[in-house]
Structures are given as C-alpha cells and as structure tokens.
N, CA, C and O atoms as a GROMACS GRO file, in nm:
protein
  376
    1UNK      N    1  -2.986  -3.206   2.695
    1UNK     CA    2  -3.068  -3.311   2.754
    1UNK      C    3  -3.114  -3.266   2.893
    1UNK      O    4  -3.031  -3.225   2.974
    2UNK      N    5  -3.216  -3.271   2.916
    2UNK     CA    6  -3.318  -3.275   3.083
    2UNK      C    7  -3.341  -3.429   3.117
    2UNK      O    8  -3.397  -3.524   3.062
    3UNK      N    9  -3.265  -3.405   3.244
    3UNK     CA   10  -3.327  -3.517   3.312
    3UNK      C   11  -3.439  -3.489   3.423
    3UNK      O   12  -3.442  -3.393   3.500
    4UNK      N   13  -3.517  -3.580   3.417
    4UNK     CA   14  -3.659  -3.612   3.509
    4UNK      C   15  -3.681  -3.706   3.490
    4UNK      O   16  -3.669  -3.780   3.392
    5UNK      N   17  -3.741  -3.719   3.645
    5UNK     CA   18  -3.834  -3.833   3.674
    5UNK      C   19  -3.966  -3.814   3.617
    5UNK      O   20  -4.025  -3.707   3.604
    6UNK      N   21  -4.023  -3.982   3.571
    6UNK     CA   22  -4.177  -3.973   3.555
    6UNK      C   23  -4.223  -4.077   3.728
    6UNK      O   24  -4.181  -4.163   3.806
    7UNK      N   25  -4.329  -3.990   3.701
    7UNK     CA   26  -4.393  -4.109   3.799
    7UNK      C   27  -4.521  -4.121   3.765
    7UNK      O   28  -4.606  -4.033   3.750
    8UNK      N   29  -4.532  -4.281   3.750
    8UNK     CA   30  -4.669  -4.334   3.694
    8UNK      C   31  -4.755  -4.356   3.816
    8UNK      O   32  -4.707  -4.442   3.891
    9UNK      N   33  -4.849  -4.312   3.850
    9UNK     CA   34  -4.976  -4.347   3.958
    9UNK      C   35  -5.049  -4.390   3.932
    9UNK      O   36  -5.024  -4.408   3.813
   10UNK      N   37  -5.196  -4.456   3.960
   10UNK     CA   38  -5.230  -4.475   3.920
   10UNK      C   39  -5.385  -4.360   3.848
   10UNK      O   40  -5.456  -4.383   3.750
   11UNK      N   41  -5.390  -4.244   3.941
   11UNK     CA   42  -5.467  -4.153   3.944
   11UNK      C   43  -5.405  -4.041   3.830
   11UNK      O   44  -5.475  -3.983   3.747
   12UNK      N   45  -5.255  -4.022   3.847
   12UNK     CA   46  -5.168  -3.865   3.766
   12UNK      C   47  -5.070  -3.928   3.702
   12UNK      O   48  -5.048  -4.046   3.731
   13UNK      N   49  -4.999  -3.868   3.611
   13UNK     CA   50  -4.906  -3.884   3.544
   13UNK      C   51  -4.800  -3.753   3.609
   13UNK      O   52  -4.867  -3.654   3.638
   14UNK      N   53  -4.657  -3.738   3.634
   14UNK     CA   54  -4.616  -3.610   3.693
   14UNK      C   55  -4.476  -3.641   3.583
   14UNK      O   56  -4.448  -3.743   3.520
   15UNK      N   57  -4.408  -3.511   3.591
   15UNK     CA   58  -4.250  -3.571   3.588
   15UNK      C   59  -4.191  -3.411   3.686
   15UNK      O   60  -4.221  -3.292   3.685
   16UNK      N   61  -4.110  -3.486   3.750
   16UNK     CA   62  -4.038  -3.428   3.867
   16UNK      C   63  -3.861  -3.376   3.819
   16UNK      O   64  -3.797  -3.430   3.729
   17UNK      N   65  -3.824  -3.291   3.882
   17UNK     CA   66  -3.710  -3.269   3.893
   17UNK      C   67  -3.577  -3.325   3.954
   17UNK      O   68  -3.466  -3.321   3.901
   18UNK      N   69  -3.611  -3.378   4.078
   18UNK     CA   70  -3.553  -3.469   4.131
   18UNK      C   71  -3.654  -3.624   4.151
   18UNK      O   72  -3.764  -3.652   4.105
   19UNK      N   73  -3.559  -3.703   4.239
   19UNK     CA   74  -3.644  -3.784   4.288
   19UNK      C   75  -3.683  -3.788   4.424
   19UNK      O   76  -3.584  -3.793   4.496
   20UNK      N   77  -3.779  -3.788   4.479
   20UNK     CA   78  -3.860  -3.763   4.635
   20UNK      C   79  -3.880  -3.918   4.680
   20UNK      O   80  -3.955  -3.993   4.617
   21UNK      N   81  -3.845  -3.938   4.733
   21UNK     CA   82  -3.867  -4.066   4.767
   21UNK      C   83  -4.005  -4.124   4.850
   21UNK      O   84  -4.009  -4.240   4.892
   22UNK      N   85  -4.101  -4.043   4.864
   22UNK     CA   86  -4.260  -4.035   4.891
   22UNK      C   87  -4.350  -4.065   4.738
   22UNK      O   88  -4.473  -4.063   4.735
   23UNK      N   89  -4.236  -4.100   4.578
   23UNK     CA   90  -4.311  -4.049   4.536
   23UNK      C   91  -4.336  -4.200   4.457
   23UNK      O   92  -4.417  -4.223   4.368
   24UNK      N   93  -4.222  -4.308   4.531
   24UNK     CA   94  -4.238  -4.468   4.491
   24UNK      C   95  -4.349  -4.487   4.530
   24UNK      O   96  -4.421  -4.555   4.457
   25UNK      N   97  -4.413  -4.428   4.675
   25UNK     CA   98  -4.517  -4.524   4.723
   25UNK      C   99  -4.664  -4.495   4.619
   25UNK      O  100  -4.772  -4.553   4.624
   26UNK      N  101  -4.625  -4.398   4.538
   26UNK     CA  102  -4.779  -4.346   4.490
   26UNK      C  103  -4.755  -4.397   4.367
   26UNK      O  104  -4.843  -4.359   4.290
   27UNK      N  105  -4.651  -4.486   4.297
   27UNK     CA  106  -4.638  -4.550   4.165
   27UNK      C  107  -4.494  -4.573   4.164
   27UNK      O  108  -4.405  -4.566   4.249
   28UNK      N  109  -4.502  -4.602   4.038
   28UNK     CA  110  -4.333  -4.634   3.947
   28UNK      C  111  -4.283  -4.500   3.910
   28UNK      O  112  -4.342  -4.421   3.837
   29UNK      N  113  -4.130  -4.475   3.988
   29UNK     CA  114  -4.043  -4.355   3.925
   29UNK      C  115  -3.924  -4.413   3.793
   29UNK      O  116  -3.840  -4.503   3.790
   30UNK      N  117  -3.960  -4.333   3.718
   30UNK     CA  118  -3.834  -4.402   3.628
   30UNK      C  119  -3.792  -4.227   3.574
   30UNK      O  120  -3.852  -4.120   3.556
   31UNK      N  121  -3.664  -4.276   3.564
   31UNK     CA  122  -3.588  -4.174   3.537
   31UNK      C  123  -3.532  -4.130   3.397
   31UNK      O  124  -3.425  -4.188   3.384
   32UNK      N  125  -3.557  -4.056   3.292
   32UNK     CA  126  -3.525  -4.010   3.173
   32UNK      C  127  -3.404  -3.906   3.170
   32UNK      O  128  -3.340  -3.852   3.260
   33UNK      N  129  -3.398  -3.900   3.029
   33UNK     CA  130  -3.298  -3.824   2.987
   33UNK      C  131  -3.399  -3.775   2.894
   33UNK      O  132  -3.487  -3.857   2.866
   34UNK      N  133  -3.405  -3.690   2.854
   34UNK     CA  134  -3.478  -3.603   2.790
   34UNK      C  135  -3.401  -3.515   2.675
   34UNK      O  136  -3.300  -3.458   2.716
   35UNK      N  137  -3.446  -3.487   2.477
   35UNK     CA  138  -3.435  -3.372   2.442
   35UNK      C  139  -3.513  -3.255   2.495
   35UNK      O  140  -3.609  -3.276   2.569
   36UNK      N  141  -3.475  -3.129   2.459
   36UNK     CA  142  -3.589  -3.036   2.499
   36UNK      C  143  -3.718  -3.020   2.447
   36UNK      O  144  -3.820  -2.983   2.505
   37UNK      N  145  -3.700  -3.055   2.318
   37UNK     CA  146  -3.816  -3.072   2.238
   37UNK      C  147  -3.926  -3.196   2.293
   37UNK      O  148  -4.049  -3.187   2.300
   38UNK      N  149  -3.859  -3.288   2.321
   38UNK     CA  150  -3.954  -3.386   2.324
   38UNK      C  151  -3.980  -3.359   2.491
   38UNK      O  152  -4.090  -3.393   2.535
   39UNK      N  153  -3.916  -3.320   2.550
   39UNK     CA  154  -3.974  -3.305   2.678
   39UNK      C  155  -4.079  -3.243   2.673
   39UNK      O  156  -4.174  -3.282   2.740
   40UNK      N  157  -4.089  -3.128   2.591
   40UNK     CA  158  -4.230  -3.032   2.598
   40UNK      C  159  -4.354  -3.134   2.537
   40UNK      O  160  -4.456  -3.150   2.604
   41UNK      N  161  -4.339  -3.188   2.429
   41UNK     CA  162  -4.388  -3.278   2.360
   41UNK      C  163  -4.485  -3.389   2.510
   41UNK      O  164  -4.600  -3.379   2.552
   42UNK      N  165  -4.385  -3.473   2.544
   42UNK     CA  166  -4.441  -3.524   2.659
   42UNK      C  167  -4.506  -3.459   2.791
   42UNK      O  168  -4.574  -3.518   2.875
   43UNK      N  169  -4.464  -3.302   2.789
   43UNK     CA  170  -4.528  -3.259   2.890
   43UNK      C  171  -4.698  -3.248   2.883
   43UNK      O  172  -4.793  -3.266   2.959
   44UNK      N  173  -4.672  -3.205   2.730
   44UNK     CA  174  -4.760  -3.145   2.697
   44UNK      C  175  -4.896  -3.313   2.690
   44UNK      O  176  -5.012  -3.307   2.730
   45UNK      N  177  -4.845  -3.411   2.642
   45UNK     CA  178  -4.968  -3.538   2.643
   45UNK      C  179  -4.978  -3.536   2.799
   45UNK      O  180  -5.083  -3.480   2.832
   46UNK      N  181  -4.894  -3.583   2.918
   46UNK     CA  182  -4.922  -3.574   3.031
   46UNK      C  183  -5.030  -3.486   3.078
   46UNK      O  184  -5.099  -3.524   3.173
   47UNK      N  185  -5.057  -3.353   3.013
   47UNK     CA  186  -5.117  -3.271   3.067
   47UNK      C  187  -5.303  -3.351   3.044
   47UNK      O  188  -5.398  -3.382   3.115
   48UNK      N  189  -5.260  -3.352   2.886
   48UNK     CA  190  -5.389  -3.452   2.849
   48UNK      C  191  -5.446  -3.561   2.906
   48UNK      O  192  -5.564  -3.579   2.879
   49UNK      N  193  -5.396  -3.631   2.971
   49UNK     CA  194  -5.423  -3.741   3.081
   49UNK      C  195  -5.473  -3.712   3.176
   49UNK      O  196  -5.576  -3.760   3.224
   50UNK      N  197  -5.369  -3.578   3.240
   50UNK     CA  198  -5.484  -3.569   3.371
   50UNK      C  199  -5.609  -3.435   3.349
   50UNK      O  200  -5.666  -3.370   3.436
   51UNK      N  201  -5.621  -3.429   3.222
   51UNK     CA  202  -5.715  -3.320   3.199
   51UNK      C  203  -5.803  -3.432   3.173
   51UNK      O  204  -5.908  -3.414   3.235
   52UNK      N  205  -5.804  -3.534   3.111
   52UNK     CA  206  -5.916  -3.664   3.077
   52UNK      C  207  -5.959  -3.727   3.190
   52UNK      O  208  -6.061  -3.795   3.201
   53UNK      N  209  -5.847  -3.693   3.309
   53UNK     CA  210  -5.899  -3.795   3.419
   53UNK      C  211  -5.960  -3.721   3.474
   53UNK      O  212  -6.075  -3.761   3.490
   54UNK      N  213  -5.941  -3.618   3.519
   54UNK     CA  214  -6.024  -3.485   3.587
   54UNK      C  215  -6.172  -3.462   3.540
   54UNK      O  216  -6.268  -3.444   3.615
   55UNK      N  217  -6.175  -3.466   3.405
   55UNK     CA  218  -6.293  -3.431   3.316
   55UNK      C  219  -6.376  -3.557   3.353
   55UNK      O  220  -6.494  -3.556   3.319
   56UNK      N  221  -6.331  -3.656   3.411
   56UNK     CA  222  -6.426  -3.802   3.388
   56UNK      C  223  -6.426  -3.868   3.212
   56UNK      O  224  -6.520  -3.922   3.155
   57UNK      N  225  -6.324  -3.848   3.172
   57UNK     CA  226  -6.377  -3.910   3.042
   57UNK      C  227  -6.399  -4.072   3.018
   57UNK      O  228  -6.438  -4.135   3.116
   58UNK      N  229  -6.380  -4.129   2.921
   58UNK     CA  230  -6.436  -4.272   2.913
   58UNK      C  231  -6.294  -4.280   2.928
   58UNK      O  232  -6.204  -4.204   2.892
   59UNK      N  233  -6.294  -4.441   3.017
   59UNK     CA  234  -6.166  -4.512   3.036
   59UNK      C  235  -6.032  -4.565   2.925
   59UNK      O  236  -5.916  -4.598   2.951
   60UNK      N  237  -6.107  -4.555   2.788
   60UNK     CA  238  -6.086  -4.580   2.682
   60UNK      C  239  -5.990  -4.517   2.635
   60UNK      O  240  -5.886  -4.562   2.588
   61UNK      N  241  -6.033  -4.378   2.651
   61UNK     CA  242  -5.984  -4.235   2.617
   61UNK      C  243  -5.874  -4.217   2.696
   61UNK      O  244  -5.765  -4.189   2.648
   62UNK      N  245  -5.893  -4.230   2.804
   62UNK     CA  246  -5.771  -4.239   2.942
   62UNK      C  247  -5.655  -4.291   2.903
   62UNK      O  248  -5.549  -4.234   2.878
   63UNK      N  249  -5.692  -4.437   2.900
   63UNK     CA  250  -5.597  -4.566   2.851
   63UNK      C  251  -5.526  -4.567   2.724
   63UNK      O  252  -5.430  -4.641   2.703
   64UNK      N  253  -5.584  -4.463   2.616
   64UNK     CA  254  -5.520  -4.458   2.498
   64UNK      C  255  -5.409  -4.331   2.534
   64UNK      O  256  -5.288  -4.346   2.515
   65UNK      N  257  -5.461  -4.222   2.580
   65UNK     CA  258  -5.349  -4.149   2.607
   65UNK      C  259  -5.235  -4.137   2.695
   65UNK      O  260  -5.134  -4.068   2.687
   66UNK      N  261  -5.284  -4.241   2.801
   66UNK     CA  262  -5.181  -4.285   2.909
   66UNK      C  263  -5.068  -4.364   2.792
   66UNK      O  264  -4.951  -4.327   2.779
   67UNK      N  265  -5.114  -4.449   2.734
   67UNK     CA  266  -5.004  -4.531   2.674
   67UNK      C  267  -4.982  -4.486   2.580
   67UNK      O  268  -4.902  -4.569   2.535
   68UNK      N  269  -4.993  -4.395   2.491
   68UNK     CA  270  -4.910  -4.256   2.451
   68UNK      C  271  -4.798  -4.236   2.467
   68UNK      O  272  -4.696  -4.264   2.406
   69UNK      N  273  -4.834  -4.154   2.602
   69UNK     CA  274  -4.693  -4.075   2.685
   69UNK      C  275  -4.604  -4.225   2.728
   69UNK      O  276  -4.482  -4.234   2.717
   70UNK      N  277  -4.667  -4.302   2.764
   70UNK     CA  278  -4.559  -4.415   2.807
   70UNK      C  279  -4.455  -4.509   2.691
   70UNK      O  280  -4.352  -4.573   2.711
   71UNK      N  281  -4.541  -4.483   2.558
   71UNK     CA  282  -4.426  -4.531   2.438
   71UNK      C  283  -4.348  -4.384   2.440
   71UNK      O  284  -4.226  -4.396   2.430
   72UNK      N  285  -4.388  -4.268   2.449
   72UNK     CA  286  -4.300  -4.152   2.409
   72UNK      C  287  -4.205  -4.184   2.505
   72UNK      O  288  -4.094  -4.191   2.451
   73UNK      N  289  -4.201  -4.209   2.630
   73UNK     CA  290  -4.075  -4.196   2.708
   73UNK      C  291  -3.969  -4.340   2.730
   73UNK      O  292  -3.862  -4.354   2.790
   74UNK      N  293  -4.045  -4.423   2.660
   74UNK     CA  294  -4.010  -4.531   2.640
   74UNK      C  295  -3.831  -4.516   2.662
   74UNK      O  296  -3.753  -4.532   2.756
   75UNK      N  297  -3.821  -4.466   2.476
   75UNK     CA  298  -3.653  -4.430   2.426
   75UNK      C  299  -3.550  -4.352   2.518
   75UNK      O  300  -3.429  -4.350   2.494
   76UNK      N  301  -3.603  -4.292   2.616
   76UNK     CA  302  -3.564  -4.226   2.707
   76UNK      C  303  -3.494  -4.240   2.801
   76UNK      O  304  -3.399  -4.166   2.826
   77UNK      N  305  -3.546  -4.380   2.900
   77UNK     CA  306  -3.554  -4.396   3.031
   77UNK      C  307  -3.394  -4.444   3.016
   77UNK      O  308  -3.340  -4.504   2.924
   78UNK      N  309  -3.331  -4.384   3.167
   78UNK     CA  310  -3.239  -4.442   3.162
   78UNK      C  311  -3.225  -4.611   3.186
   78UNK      O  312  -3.192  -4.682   3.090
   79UNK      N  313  -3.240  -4.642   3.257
   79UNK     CA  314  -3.238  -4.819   3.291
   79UNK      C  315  -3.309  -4.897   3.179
   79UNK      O  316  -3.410  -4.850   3.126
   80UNK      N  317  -3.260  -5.009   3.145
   80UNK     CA  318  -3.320  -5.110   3.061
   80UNK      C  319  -3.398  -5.191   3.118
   80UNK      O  320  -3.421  -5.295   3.057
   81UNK      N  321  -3.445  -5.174   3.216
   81UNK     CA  322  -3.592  -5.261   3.282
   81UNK      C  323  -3.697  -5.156   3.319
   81UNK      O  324  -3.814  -5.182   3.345
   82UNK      N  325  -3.645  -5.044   3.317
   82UNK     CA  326  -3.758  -4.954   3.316
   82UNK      C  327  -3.803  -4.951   3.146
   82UNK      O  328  -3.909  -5.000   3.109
   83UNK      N  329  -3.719  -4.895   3.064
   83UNK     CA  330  -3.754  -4.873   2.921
   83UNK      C  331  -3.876  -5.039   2.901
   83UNK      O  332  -3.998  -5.032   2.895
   84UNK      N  333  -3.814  -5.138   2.897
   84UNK     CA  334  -3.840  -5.264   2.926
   84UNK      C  335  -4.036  -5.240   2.998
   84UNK      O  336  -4.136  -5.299   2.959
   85UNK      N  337  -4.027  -5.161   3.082
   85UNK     CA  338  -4.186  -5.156   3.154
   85UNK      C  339  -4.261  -5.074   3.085
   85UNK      O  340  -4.383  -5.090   3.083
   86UNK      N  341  -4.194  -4.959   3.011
   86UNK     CA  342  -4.254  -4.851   2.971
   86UNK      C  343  -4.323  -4.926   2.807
   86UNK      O  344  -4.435  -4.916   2.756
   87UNK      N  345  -4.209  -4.992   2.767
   87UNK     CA  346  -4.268  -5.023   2.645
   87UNK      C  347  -4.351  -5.120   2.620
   87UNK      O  348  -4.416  -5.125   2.516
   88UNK      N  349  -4.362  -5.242   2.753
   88UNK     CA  350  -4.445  -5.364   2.823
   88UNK      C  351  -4.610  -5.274   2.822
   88UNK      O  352  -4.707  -5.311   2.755
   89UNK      N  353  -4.607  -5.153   2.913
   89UNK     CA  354  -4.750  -5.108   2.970
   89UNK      C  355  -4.782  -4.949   2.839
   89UNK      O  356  -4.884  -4.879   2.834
   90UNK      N  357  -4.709  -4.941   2.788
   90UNK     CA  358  -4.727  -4.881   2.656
   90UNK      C  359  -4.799  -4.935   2.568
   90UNK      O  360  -4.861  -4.861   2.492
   91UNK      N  361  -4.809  -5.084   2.553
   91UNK     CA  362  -4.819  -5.158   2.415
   91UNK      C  363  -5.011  -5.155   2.459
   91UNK      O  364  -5.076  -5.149   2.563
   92UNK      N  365  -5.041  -5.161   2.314
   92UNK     CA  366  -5.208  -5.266   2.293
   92UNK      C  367  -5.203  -5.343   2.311
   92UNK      O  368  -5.319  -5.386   2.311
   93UNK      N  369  -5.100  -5.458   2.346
   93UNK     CA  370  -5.176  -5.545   2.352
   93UNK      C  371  -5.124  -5.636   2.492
   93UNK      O  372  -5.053  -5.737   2.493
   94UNK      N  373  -5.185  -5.564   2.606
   94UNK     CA  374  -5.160  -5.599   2.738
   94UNK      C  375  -5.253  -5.624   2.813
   94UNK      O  376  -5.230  -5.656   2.930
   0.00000   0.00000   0.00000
C-alpha cells in the first residue's frame, strides 16, 4: 500500500507524498491508502484532467473526468468524511 495525499483545487488535481500544509489553502487534502496498481491507474486519469484543463477543453469533458478520479479514490481515503466527500462530489447527480 502507498500512502498520498490528493489535493483537489479547483484549477489541478495533484497527489503528494506528504502533506504541506500550503496545500489546504489551494483545496481539499485527503489522505489515501493506496494499491500500487490502482495508484498508477489514478495517476494516470489525474494526468487526464489537467491535460483537459490545460488544452481548454469543454467543461463537460473536465467535469466527467474530474469525477472519475474522485469515485476511484473514493474506497481509499482514509477518514470517513473524506471518503463521504469524495463519493458526495464524485456522483452525477450533484
């Protein structure tokens, strides 16, 4: 298991090694436990997000792959009010 932080912004998606505490003010840190597999897995949609946001794509496109990665890490998070947010701002129908 890998643990990392995600931090949701509203501009990037990141996941960190530790936690920085500069990195609340730029979003929500929640903290995972990670397989290795699925870590790459999630690295790898994250990357897609900010390659969509960079590119300018339609908001649509953004918003579907943001909440993607946020059901993938859902099962993860350690705390039950984070899992609780992840799977809240994950869902369609918010």
């Amino acid at each position: 298991m890998i643990r990392k932080f995600l931090v949701c912004g509203k501009q990037q998606l990141y996941l960190q090694q530790q936690i920085i505490e500069g990195f609340s003010e730029i979003g929500k840190v929640i903290e995972l436990q990670l397989p290795i597999r699925n870590f790459w897995d999630i690295e790898e949609d994250i990357k897609e997000v900010n390659y969509l946001l960079s590119a300018g794509e339609s908001s649509s496109e953004i918003v579907t792959a943001y909440r993607k990665v946020l059901r993938s890490c859902a099962q993860y998070a350690t705390k039950e009010d984070d899992r609780l947010w992840l799977y809240l701002h994950g869902s369609e129908k918010r």
